[in-house]
C-alpha positions in Angstrom: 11.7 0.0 26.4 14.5 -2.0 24.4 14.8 -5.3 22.8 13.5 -7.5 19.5 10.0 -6.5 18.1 8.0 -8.2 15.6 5.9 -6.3 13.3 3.5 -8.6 11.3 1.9 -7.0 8.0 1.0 -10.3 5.9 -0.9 -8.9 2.7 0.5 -6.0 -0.2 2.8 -3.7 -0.7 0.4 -1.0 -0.3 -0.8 -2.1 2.9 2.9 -2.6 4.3 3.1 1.0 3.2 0.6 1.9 5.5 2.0 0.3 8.3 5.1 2.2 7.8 4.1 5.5 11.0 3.2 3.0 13.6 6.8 0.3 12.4 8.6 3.8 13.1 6.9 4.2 16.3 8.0 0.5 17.6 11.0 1.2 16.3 11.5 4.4 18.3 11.1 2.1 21.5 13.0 -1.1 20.4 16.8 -1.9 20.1 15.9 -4.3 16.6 12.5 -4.0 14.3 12.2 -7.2 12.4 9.4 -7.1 10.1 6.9 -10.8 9.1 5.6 -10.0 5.3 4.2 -12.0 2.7 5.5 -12.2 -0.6 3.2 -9.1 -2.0 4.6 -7.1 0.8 8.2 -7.5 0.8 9.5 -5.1 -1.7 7.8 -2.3 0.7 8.9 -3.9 3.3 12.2 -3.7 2.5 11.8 0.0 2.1 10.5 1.1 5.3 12.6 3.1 7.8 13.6 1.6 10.9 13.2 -1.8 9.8 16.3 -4.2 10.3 15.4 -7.3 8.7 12.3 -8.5 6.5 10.8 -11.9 6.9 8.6 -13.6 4.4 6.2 -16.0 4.7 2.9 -16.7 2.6 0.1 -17.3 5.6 -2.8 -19.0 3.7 -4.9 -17.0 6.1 -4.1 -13.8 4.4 -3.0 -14.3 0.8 -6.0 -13.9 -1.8 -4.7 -16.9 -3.8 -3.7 -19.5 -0.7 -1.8 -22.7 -1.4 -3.7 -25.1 1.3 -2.3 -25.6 5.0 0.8 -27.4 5.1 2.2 -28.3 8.5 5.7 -28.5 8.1 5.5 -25.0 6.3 3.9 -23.3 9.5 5.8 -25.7 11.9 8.8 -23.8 10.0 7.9 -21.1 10.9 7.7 -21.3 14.2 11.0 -22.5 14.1 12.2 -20.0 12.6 10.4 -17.3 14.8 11.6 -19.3 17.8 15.2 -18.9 17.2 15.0 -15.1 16.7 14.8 -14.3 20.5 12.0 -12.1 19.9 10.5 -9.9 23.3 7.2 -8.5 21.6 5.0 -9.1 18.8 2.2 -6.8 17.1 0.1 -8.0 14.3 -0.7 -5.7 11.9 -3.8 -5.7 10.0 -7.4 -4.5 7.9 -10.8 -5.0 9.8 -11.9 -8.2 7.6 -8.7 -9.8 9.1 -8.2 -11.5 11.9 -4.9 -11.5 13.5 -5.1 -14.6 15.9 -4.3 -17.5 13.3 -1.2 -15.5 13.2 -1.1 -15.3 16.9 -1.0 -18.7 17.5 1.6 -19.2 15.6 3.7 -16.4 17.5 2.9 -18.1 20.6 3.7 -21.8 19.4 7.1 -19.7 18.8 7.4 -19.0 22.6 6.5 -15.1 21.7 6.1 -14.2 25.5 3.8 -10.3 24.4 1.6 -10.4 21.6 -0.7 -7.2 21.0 -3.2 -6.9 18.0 -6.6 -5.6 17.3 -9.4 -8.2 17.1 -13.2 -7.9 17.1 -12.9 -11.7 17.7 -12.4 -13.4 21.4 -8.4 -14.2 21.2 -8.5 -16.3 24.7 -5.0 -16.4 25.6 -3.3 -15.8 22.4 -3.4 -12.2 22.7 -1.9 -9.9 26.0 -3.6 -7.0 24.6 -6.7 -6.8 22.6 -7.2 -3.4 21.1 -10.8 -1.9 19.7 -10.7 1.1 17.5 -14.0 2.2 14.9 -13.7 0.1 11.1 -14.4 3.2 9.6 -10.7 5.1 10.5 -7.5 5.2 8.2 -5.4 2.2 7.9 -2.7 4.4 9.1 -4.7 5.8 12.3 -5.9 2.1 12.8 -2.1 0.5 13.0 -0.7 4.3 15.3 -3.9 3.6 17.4 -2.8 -0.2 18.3 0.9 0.8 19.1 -0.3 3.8 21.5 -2.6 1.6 23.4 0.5 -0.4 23.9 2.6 2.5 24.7 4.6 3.5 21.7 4.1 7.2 20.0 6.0 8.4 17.1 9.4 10.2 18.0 9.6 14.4 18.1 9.1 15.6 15.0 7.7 12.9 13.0 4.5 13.7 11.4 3.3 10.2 10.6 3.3 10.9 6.8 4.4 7.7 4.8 8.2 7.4 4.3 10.0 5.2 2.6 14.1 4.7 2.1 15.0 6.4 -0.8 17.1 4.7 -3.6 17.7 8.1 -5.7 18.7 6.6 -8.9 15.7 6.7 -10.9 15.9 5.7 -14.6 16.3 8.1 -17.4 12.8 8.3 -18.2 11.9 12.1 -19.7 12.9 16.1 -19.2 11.0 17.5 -15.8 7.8 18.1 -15.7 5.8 15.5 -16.0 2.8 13.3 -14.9 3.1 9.3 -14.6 0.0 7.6 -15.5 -0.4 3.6 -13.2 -3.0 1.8 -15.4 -2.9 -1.2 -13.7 -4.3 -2.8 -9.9 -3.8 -5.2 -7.8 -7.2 -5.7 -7.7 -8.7 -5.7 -11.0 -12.0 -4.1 -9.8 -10.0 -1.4 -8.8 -8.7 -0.4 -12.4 -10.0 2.1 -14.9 -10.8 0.6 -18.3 -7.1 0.4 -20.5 -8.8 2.3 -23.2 -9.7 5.0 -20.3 -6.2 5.1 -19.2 -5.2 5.1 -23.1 -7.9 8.9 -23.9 -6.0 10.1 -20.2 -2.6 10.0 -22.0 -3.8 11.4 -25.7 -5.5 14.1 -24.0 -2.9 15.2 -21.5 -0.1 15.2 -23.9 -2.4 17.3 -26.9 -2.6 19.2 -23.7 1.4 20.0 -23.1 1.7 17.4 -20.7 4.5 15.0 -21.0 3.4 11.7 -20.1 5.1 8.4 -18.0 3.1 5.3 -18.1 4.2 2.9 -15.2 3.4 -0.9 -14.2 4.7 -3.9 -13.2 6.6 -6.6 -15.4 3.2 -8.4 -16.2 2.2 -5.1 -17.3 4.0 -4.8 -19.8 1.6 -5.3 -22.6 -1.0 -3.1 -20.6 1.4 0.4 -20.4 2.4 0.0 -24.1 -1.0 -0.1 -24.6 -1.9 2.9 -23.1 1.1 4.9 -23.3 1.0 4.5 -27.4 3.4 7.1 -29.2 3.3 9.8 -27.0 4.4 8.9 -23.6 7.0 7.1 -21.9 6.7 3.4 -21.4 8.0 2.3 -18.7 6.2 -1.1 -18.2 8.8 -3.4 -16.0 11.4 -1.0 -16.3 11.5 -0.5 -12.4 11.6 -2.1 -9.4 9.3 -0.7 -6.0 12.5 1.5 -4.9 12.8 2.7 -9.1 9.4 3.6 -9.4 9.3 5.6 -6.2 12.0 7.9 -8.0 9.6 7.9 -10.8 6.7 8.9 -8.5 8.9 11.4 -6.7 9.7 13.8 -9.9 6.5 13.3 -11.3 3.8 16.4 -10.6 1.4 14.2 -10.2 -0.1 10.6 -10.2 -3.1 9.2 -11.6 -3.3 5.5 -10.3 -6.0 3.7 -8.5 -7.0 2.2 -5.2 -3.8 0.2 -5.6 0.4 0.2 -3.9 1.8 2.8 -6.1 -1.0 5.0 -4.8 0.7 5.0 -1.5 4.0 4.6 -3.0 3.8 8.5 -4.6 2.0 9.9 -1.2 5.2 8.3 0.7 7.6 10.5 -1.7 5.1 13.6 -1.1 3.5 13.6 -5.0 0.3 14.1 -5.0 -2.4 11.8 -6.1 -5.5 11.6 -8.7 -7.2 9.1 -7.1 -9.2 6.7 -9.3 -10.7 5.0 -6.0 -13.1 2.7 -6.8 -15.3 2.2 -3.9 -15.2 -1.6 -2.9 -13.5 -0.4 -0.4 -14.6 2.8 2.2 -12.4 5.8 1.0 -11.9 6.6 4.5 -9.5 4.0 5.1 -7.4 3.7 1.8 -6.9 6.8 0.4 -3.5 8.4 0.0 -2.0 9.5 3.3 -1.1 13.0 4.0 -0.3 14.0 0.6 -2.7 16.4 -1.7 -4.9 14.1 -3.7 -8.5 13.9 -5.5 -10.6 11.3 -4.9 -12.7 10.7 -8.4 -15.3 7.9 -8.4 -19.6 7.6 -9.0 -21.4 6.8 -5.8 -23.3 3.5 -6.6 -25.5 1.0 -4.8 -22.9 -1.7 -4.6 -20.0 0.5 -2.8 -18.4 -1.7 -0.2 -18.6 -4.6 -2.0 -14.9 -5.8 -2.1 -15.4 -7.5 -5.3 -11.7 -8.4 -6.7 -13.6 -8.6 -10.4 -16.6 -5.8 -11.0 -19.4 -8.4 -11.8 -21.5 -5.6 -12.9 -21.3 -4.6 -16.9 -19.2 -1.4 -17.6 -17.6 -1.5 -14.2 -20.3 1.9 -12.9 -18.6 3.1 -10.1 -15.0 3.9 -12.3 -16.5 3.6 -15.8 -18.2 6.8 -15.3 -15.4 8.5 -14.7 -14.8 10.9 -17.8 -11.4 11.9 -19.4 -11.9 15.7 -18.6 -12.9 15.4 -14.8 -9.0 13.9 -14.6 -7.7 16.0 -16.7 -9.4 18.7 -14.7 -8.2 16.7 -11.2 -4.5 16.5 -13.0 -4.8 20.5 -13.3 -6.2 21.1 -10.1 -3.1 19.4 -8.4 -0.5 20.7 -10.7 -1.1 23.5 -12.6 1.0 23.8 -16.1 3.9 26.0 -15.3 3.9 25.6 -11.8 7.0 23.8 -10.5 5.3 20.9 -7.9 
């Protein structure tokens, strides 16, 4: 098979992450990959292998803070999409999304193949309606809906997360040592700052050195937490910087959250602080050695953006010594990761 494919992933960085083995797989089959992000996504978009150009577009569907509906920004798009002679279309996407808003717009576009899965009735604005179990990796999920349309990864890729590698990271600190992602996407998917804050005292008293990471709203956050003892990094890096970061780091501790998937894409492991909103089985870090740490509560599954419940139970009993131990566990002092 040859020709233009659209590959739709409208939400985070994280999730375009997870998109990554099945873009590869399309782009395996197709002369030209263009990828259809949203502005959370397009930094890992941008990073993917095999993708030749990045669209982005904010689809008020999608986006957990939408602007409302505005005509001429969707007729836009369609527009746009029309002009692109695009053969094929597949709409990439989580179990609580439904793909065929954005399938109507591929076929106001004159998309002629659109393939997605969908729980819901799609009528005509789908050729292929795939059905795979909720409870399966994002990863398997978006490698399942390319198969079923005929696409497998090429010989000898192992449908591990990769990203393009910059190889410039910043001058940050002598080799080895741990980075420490405070912050979330989702705030109910953060430990507590002071939390963070005890991880960093205690694994530097340890021998550890110590690289506190976030984004440029962070800022306030990692100083916070890094203190006197580590390395601040807070808006000192860009997705493609802080994937060098990740990559010469022994290990990650960082929650539910991009970065998470950011580090398992540049083979470091993870200490998982995985708050359980969401079901484990299809978030956690993607082939790459990681820990899971969380309490099992009564409210798992709830998808709450903001714990409503006081001291945040499922990560607020999470001790300083289990990571510490989980940090150990994954990389050993004097054993070169």
């Amino acid at each position: 098979m040859s020709g233009h494919v659209l590959a739709v992933r409208l939400d985070n960085d994280g999730d375009v992450l997870l998109a990554g083995p099945a873009v590869r797989a399309l782009a395996a089959a197709h002369d030209r990959v263009t990828v259809l992000c949203g502005p959370r996504g397009r930094n890992a978009a941008a990073l993917l292998p095999g993708v030749d150009e990045v669209l982005v577009w904010r689809a008020p569907w999608i986006d957990p803070e939408p602007a409302p509906v505005d005509p001429a920004d969707v007729l836009g798009l369609v527009a746009d999409l029309a002009g692109r002679g695009i053969d094929r279309a597949v709409i990439f996407g989580s179990f609580h999304q439904s793909p065929l808003p954005t399938a109507l717009v591929l076929r106001l576009a004159g998309v002629g193949f659109v393939g997605a899965t969908s729980v819901d009735y799609p009528g005509s604005l789908l050729d292929v309606r795939h059905r795979i179990d909720d409870d399966v990796h994002e990863v398997q999920r978006g490698l399942d809906l390319v198969a079923c349309l005929g696409h497998e990864l090429p010989p000898g890729d192992d449908g591990r997360l990769q990203i393009r590698r910059r190889g410039d990271a910043p001058a940050i600190t002598e080799a080895p040592y741990v980075v420490v992602h405070p912050g979330a996407s989702v705030p109910a998917r953060a430990w507590a700052p002071g939390r963070n804050a005890e991880l960093v005292e205690a694994l530097c008293a340890a021998g550890r050195r110590v690289v506190v990471t976030g984004s440029p709203a962070e800022r306030e956050l990692t100083a916070a937490v890094a203190g006197d003892r580590a390395t601040d990094l807070g808006g000192a890096t860009d997705l493609a910087g802080l994937a060098e970061v990740l990559a010469g780091a022994d290990a990650v501790v960082v929650g539910n959250t991009g970065p998470a998937h950011l580090a398992a894409a540049v083979g470091t492991p993870v200490v998982s602080l995985f708050a359980p909103t969401v079901p484990p089985v299809r978030w956690r870090p993607w082939g790459v050695a990681h820990e899971l740490l969380f309490l099992d509560v009564p409210c798992a599954g709830c998808r709450a953006r903001v714990c409503p419940v006081e001291g945040h139970p499922c990560l607020g009993g999470v001790e300083v010594g289990d990571v510490r131990a989980a940090v150990e566990r994954l990389a050993p002092v004097g054993v070169a990761a």
